[in-house]
Structure formats: C-alpha cells, structure tokens
N, C-alpha and C positions, 0 to 999 in steps of 0.2 A: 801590676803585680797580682791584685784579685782575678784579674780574668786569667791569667794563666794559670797560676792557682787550680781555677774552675775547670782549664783544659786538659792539665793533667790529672785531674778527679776523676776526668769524662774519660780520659783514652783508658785508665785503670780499670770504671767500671766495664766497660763496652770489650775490652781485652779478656776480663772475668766471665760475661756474660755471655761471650763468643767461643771460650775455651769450653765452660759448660754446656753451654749449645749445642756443639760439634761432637763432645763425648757423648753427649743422651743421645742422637742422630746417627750414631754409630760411623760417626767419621774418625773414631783414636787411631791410633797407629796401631795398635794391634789388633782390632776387629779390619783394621785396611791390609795389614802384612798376611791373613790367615784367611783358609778359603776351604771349602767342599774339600777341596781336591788335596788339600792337604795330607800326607801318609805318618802317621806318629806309631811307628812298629820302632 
C-alpha cells in the first residue's frame, strides 16, 4: 500500500512538473494555435 501510495505522489508530481515545463517552453496550446501569420483585423 506504501509504495503505491509513493507511485501516485510520483505520477502527481512529474504530471505538475511536465505541465509547467511545457508552458514556460512555449509548447501551451495557445502559443501552438497562433503564429506570424495570424490576421486579427
């Protein structure tokens, strides 16, 4: 029971620390949906 416990601590942190990651990386969805070429008239 303690080591699963301990597995889903892990997949928690590693899921937080990957979400964060990927946003400062400029991988969100919205720096990925919008581009140069984008026309906002």
């Amino acid at each position: 029971m303690k080591t699963m416990m301990l597995a889903f601590a892990a997949i928690a942190i590693i899921a937080i620390g990957a979400s964060f990651g990927l946003n400062q990386a400029g991988f969100s969805a919205a720096e990925q949906g919008a581009g140069s070429a984008v026309r906002l008239d």
